[in-house]
LUMBARO-573081 format. One line per field, with one value per residue: x, y, z of N, C-alpha, C, O, CB in turn; residue in one letter. Coordinates in steps of 0.02 Angstrom, whole numbers. Glycine has a CB too. Layout:
n_x: (X_...)
n_y: (Y_...)
n_z: (Z_...)
ca_x: (X_...)
ca_y: (Y_...)
ca_z: (Z_...)
c_x: (X_...)
c_y: (Y_...)
c_z: (Z_...)
o_x: (X_...)
o_y: (Y_...)
o_z: (Z_...)
cb_x: (X_...)
cb_y: (Y_...)
cb_z: (Z_...)
resn: (A_...)
// end
This chain:
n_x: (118_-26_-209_-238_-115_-106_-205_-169_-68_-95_-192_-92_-5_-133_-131_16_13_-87_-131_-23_62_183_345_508_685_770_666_522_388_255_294_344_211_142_204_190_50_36_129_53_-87_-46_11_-123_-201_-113_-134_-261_-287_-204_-284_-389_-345_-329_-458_-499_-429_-481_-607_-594_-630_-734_-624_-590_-610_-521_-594_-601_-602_-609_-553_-632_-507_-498_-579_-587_-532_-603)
n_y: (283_372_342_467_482_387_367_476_446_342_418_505_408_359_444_485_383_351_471_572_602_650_624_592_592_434_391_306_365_285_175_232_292_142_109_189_190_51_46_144_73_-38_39_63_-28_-83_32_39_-122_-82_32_-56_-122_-70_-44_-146_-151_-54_-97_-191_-190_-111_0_-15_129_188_273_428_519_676_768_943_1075_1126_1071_1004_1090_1174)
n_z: (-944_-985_-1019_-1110_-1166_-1228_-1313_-1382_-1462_-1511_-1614_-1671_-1748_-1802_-1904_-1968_-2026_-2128_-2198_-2205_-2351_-2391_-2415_-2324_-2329_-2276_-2191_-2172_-2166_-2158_-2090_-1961_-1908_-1895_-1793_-1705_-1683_-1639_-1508_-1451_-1432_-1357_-1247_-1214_-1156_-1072_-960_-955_-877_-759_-710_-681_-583_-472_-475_-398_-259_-201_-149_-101_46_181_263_445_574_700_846_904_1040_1089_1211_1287_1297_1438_1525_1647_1746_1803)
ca_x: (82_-109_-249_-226_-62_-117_-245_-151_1_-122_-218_-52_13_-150_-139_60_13_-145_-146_12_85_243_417_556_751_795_613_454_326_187_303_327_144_111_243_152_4_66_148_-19_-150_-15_-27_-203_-216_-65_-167_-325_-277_-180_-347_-444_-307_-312_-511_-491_-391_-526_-672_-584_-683_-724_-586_-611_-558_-503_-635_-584_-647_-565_-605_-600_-440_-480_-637_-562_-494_-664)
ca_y: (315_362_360_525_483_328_385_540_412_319_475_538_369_343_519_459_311_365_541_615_594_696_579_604_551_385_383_300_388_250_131_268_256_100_96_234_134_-17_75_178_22_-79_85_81_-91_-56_84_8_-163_-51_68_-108_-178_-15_-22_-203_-135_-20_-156_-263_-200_-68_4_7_172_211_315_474_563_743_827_1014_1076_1139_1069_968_1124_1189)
ca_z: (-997_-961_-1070_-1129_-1198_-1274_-1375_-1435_-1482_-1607_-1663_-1738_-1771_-1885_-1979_-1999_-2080_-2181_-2203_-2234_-2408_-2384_-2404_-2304_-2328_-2243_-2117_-2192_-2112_-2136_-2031_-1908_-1895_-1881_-1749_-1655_-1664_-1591_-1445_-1417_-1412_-1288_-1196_-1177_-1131_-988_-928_-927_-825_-704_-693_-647_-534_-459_-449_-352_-219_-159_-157_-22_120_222_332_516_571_770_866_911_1077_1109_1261_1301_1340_1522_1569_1707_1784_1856)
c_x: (8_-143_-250_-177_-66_-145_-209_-91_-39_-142_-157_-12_-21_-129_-70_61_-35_-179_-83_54_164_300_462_622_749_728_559_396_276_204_326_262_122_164_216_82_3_76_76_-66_-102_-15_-74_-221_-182_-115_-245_-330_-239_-239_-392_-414_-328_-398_-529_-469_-434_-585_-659_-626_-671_-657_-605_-577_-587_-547_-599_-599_-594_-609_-581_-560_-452_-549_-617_-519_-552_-703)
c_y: (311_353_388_507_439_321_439_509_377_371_488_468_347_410_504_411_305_433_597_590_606_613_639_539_512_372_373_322_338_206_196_276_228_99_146_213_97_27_107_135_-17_-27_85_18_-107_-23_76_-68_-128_-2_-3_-131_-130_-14_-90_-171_-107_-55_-198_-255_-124_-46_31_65_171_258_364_512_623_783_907_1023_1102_1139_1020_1011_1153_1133)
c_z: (-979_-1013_-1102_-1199_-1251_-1318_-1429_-1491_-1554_-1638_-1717_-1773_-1840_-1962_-2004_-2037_-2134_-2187_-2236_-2289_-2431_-2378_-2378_-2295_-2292_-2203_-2179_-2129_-2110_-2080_-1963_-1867_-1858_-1814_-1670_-1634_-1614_-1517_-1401_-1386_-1346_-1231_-1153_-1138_-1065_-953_-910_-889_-787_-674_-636_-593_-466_-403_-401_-309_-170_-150_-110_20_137_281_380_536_676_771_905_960_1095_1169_1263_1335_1419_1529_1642_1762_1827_1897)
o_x: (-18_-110_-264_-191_-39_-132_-216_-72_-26_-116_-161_12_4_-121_-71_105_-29_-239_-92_92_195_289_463_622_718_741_550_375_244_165_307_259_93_130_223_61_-23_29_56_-88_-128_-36_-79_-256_-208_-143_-278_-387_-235_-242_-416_-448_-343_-408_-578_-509_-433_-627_-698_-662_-625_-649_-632_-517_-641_-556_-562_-618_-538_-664_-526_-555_-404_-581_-661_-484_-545_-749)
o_y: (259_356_359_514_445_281_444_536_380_380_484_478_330_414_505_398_264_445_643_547_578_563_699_482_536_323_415_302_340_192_177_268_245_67_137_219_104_35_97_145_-23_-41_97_22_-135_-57_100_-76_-175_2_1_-161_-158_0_-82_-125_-123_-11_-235_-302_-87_-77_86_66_160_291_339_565_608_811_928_999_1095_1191_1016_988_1152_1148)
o_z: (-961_-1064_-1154_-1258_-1306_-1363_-1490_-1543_-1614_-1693_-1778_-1829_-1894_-2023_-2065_-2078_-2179_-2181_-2276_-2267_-2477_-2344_-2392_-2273_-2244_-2169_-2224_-2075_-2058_-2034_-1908_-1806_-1806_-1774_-1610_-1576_-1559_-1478_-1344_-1330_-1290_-1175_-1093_-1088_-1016_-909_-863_-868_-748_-613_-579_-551_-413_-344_-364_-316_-111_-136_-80_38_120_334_381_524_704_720_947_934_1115_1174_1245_1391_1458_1537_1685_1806_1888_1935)
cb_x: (97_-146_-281_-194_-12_-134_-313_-113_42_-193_-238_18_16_-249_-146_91_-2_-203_-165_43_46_237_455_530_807_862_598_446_285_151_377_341_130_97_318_145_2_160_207_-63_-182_73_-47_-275_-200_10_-157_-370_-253_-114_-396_-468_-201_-292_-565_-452_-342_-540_-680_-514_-652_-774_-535_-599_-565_-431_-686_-589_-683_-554_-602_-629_-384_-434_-704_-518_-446_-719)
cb_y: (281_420_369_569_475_289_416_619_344_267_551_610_335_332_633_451_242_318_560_646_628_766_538_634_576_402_470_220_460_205_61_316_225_45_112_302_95_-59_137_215_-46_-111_120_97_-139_11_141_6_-224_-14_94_-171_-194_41_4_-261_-100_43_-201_-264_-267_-81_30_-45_261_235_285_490_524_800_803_1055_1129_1216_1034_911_1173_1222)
cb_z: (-1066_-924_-1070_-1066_-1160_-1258_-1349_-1383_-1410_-1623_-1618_-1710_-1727_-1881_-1949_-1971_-2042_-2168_-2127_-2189_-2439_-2295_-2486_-2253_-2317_-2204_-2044_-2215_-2133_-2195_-2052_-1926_-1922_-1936_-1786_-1684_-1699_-1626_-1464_-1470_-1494_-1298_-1215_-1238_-1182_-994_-970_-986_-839_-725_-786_-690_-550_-537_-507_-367_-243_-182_-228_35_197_245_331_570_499_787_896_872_1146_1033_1354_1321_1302_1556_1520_1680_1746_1816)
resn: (X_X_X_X_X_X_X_X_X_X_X_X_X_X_X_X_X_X_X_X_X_X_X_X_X_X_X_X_X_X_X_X_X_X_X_X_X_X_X_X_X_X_X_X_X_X_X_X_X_X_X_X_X_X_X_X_X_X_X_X_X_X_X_X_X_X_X_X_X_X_X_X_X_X_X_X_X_X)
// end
């Protein structure tokens, strides 16, 4: 789940839990909600220590890269 998702999961989680008024048979929408909530913020908190672990990884060090010499294909023929 990215950021994206995580925020959009509370956005409608809060308007489910403090916005819409509407009942429906057998489903409380506020605990739907709050349940969309929850899921959303552990989201973000996944997605943002995997962002940082992520931004460690590249901070180790410089990589040494192999030097490269290419010669022209037929200068050794004249």
């Amino acid at each position: 789940m990215g950021l994206g998702t995580s925020i959009f999961l509370i956005a409608l989680g809060a308007i489910l839990k403090f916005a819409v008024t509407a009942t429906v048979s057998g489903i409380e929408l506020a605990t739907v909600g709050t349940i969309l909530i929850v899921v959303g913020v552990i989201g973000l908190v996944v997605s943002l220590l995997w962002a940082a672990q992520a931004g460690r990884r590249d901070a180790v060090g410089p990589v040494e890269r192999e030097r490269v010499v290419e010669r022209e294909p037929y200068a050794d023929r004249y």
